[in-house]
C-alpha positions, 0 to 999 in steps of 0.5 A: 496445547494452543487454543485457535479462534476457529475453535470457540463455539460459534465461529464465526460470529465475531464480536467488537465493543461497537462504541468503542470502534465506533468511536475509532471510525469516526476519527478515521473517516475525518481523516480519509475526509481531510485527505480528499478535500487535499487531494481535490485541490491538487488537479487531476495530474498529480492526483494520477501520480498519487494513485499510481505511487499508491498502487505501487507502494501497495503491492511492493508492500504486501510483498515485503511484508511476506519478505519477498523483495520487487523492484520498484520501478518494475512494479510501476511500470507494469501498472503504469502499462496496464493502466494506460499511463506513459512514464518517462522511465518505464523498464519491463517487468518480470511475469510475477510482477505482472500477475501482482499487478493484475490481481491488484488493479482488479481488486481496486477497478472492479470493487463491486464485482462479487468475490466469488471463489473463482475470482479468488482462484483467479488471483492466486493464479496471478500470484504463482503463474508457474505453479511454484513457490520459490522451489516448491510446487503448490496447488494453485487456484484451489483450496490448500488439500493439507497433503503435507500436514496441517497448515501452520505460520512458523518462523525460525531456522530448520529444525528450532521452528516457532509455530504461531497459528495453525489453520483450520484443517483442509475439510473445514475450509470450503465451508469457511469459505462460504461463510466469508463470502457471504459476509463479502457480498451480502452484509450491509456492514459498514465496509470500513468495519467489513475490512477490518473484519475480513482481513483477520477472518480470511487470514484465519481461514489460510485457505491456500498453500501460498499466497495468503497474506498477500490475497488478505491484504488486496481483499482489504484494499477492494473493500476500502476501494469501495468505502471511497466510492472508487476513488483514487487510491490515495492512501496505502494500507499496506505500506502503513503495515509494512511500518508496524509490521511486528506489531502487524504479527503481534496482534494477529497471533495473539488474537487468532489464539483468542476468543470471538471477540475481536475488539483488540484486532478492530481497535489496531486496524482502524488505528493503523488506517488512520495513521496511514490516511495521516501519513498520506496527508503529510505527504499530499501537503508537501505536493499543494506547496510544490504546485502553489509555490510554482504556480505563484511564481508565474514561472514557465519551468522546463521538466527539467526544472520541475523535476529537480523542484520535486526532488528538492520539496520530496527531500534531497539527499545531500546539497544540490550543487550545478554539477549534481544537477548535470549528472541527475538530468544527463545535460551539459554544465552550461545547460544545468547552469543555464537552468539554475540562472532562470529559477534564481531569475524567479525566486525559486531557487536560492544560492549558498556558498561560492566556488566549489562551495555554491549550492542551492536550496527551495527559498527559506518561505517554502522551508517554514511552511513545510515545518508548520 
């Protein structure tokens, strides 16, 4: 029979070698530091772009970690709405990539609002506005009540099922409940250290038929939101995990079936933070050369220009000829021509090839500096 972390006496007491993740803490505060001394030279428009492909890559994320599959453009145009910013490619959204949405944008604006059960119940509400879960009707915005049996994470086809955790039992969960959210609104810990902690203990609890690791993940992103003093978000957790996701699940499992001392879970949580404050860097790097490069050229690009600037330094795919650039921005070949004429005119673009042959490419300056 499997032993749970709920079950070691003295749950919930969890204890870390506090040098060690010290030690790790550190090196993930030098890096969220690097990223926003980066992303404070960029200007405040692409620091907007920044959040809003954040937060979409967040809550697409966190969906597809639990297998569930959003539409991208849908997610950001539903933030883009709620948030007041006009896109250029705006399509409507569906009602549940609204209340992810909404869930979302309330953890990340109102990060110093006490997490209340309430506030919580408010966002599994968001999360099944129609009371099911895919075919099944749930119990929504309250604590799961185990009428079907206990709680358990399985995986596998009908009948060959894998249990990898079972919760604690439905009675126990209104009193973990207000455990953990004493340690939300009350502990002066470190909130760095607090969502490492958090995410492993709410998850643990499972307090709801549905919806759990998702909720999990955005109670990590409001503590993180607060640790960068509401910041922009710059950065996705989420989609650092979607990248580990097995190994995301390996350590879970392995350290809800554990003793209280949660150090392995600690040390993997700050590690995969700073890969995804490094990844983020990467990334905002890429943005500081596009803005230099233009804004050295001196150049008065049109947004047509700019936007296929932009696909060329995010990576185009395949070779960028005059007529891929017609049918990208739906103009005329004369115009698409007239276009690419005045970036060679400026040194932004550079022309290969002749004939059919004749495609275009970033100047090779911008290329070196992309591989240092």
């Amino acid at each position: 029979m499997k032993h749970y972390i709920y079950q070691n006496e003295g749950w919930p007491h969890f204890t870390w070698e506090h040098q060690k993740i010290n030690s790790l803490l550190t090196e993930v505060l030098t890096a969220k530091g690097f990223l926003f001394g980066q992303m404070s030279a960029v200007g405040l428009q692409p620091q907007d772009t920044a959040h809003l492909d954040n937060i979409t890559k967040d809550i697409v994320t966190s969906a597809e970690i639990e297998g569930e599959k959003l539409n991208l453009q849908e997610v950001r145009s539903s933030i883009a709405r709620k948030l007041g910013i006009s896109i250029a490619d705006s399509i409507p959204s569906k009602r549940n990539v609204d209340g992810l949405v909404d869930m979302m944008l309330d953890a990340l604006h109102n990060y110093n609002a006490p997490l209340t059960d309430e506030r919580l119940f408010g966002w599994h509400n968001c999360l099944f506005p129609t009371g099911y879960s895919g075919f099944f009707k749930i119990d929504v915005a309250m604590y799961r009540k185990d009428q079907k049996g206990p709680m358990q994470v399985v995986s596998g086809p009908i009948g060959m099922e894998k249990v990898h955790y079972v919760a604690p039992p439905a009675a126990e969960v209104p009193a973990d409940m207000k455990d953990f959210l004493d340690y939300i609104n009350n502990s002066s810990e470190n909130l760095i250290i607090k969502a490492a902690v958090a995410h492993l203990w709410f998850v643990s609890i499972h307090p709801f038929d549905d919806g759990n690791g998702r909720i999990t993940r955005a109670i990590t992103d409001m503590l993180l939101t607060k640790s960068d003093n509401g910041s922009k978000r710059f950065y996705s957790m989420s989609a650092q995990i979607q990248k580990e996701k097995k190994a995301y699940y390996g350590i879970l499992e392995k350290c809800q079936q554990g003793s209280l001392d949660i150090t392995e879970w600690m040390e993997w949580f700050l590690i995969c933070l700073k890969r995804a404050l490094e990844s983020a860097s990467s990334a905002t790097r890429i943005i500081l050369l596009k803005y230099q490069f233009v804004n050295q050229a001196n150049a008065d690009l049109n947004p047509r220009q700019k936007k296929m600037i932009g696909l060329l330094f995010e990576g185009f795919n395949g070779k960028l000829t005059s007529s891929k650039w017609a049918k990208i921005n739906k103009i005329t070949q004369m115009t698409a021509n007239r276009d690419i004429t005045d970036l060679l005119g400026h040194g932004l673009l550079i022309k290969h090839g002749d004939g059919r042959s004749t495609h275009y490419t970033l100047p090779d300056k911008i290329k070196t500096e992309e591989e240092l």
